[in-house]
N, C-alpha and C positions, 0 to 999 in steps of 0.2 A: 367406454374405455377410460381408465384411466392414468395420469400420467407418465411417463417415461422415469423412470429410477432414476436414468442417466441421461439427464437434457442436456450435458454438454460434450457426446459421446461425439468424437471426432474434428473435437476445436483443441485448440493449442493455445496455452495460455501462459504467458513470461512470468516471472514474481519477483520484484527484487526486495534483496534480504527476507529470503524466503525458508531459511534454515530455522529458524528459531523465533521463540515466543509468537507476535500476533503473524507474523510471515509464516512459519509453519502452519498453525490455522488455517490462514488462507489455503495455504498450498493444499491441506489435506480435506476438505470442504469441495475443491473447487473440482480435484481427483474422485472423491467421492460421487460426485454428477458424472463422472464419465470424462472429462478433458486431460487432456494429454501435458503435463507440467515441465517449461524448464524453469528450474527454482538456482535461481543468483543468489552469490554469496560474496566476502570478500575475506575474510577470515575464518568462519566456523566452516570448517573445511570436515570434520568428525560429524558435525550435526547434519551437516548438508549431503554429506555419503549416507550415513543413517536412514535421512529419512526417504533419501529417493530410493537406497534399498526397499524401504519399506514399504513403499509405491510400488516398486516392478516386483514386488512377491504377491499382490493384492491382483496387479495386471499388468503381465510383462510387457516392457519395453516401452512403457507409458511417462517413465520420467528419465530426466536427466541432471545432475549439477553443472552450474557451469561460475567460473572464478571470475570476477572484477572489478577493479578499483574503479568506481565512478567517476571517481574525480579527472578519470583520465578519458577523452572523449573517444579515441579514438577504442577503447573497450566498448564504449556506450554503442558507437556505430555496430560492433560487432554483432550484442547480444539480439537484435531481431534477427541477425542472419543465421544465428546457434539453433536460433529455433526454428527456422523456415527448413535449414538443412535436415534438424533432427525429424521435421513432425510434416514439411511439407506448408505451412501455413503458419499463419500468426492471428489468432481472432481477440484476444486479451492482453493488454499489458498492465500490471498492477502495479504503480509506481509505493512501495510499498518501506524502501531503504531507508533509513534515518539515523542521525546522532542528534544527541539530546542531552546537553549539561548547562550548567550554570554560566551566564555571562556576567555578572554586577556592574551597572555601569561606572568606571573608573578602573577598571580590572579586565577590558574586551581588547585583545588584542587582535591582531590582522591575520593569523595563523587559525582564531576563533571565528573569525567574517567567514574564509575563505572556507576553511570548515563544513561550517553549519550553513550556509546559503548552499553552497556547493550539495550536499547532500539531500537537501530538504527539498530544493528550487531550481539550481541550475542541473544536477542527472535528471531530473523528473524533466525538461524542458527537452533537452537535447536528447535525451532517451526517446522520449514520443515522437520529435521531430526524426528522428533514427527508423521508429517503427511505425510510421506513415506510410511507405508504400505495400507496405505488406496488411496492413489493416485494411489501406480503401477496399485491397482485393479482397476479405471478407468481411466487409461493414461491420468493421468488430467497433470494440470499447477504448476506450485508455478509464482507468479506474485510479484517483489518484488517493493515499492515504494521509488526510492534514492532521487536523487536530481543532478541538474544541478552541483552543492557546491561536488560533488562528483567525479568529475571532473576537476575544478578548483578550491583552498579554497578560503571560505569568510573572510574576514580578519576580526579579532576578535571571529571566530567561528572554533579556529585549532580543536577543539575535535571533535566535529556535524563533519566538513568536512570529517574529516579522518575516521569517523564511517560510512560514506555514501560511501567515497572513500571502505570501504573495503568492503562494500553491493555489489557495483560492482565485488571487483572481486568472491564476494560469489556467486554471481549470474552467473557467469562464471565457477567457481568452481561445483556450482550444477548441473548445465546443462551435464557440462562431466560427471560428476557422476552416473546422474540420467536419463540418456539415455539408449536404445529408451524408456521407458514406460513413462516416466515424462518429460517435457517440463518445463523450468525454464527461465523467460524474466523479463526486469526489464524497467522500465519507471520515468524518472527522467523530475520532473515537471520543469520549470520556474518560473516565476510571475505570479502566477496563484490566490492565496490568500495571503493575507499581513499578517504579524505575525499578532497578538490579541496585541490593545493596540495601545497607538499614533507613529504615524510614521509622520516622518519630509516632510509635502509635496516635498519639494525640493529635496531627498532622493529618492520618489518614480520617479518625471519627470528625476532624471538622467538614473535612471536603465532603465524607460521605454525607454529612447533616445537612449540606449545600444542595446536596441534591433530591429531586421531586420525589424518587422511589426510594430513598435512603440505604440504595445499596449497590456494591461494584457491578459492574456488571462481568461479560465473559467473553473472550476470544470467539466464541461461537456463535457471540449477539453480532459480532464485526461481519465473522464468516456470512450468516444467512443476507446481512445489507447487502455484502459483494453477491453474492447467485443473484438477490433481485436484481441488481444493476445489470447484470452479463443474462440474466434468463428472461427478467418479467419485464423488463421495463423498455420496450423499443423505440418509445415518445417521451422520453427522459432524457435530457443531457443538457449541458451546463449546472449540474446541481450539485449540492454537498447537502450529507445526510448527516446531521450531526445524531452521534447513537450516542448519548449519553448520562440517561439515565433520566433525563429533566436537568442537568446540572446549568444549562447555560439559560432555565429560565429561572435557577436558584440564585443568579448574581455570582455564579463561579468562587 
């Protein structure tokens, strides 16, 4: 016999910022297995109707949107209970949300701190501390998304680096914590999507010549790391998988 089309047919899986670019990915990879999606947003309220439409036309009543600001904790509490109400369970959380701009240092202001930590570091922290009791009950995942920048800083980006750097060791942090019943792994992309916005052709040919396989890669190299983590891997956790190409043994 072989495998199930749909290994993740009756688990419930959260996604924040899961409307758009690598969040939608996720979202529609993980639907594709069979799991039941609520996909967080906080503004792309057009793209997040959209695509959970385009979820319950595939297989009704399988997804939901649901709105909130991270930064506010008492949202954070709510979203494991959106989806315990909607699906009955909670076996995935995929800290997935992020802002990401430039900080130069002499030009970081405290509105930039609170920002980019707040998003990167503290929802992913207080989110998973939120959707603990509902995971021990299914020896689910938390799934965090860092970044290669998390590991070595991007120059101009000291605040984003060091919010991703401390995702890691949250991620390492949770895992001892939240063992045996929860599995905590994290997967830090590459050049996978370009920020929004023009970018300096010659910017992107050097990054890519940085890297082992000399080429971006794709939302769907991200999507298949997340199934292993949630389907293949049940003696895995405290990890980050950095997918990115070879870039972080090109010297970034």
């Amino acid at each position: 016999m072989g495998e199930s089309p749909q290994p993740l047919a009756g688990r419930a899986v959260l996604v924040t910022g899961g409307a758009r670019r690598l969040g939608a990915a996720l979202v529609r990879a993980v639907h594709a297995a069979g799991a039941s999606l609520v996909v967080h947003y906080r503004r792309s309220s057009a793209a997040a109707t959209a695509l959970v439409a385009e979820l319950n036309r595939l297989r009704p009543d399988s997804a939901i949107a649901v709105a909130a600001d991270l930064n506010d904790l008492a949202a954070l509490e709510a979203l494991p209970r959106a989806t315990t109400q909607a699906f009955g369970r909670l076996d995935v959380l995929i800290n997935n949300a992020s802002t990401f701009y430039a900080t130069p240092v002499g030009e970081i202001r405290l509105d930039d701190w609170n920002d980019l930590i707040g998003s990167n570091l503290r929802a992913p922290l207080f989110l998973s501390q939120a959707a603990v009791p509902s995971l021990r009950e299914t020896r689910g995942l938390i799934l965090n998304m860092i970044d290669i920048h998390g590991f070595r800083p991007l120059k101009q980006y000291p605040v984003y680096s060091l919010a991703k750097a401390g995702l890691v060791m949250l991620t390492q942090s949770l895992a001892r914590e939240l063992g045996p019943e929860i599995r905590v792994n994290g997967i830090a992309p590459g050049s996978i999507l370009w920020p929004e916005g023009p970018l300096d052709p010659e910017l992107k040919a050097r990054i890519l010549d940085r890297t082992a396989l000399k080429r971006a890669g794709s939302p769907e190299d991200i999507a298949k790391a997340a199934l292993y983590f949630i389907n293949d891997a049940p003696y895995v956790t405290g990890q980050v998988l950095a997918v990115d190409g070879g870039r972080t043994v090109g010297g970034l």
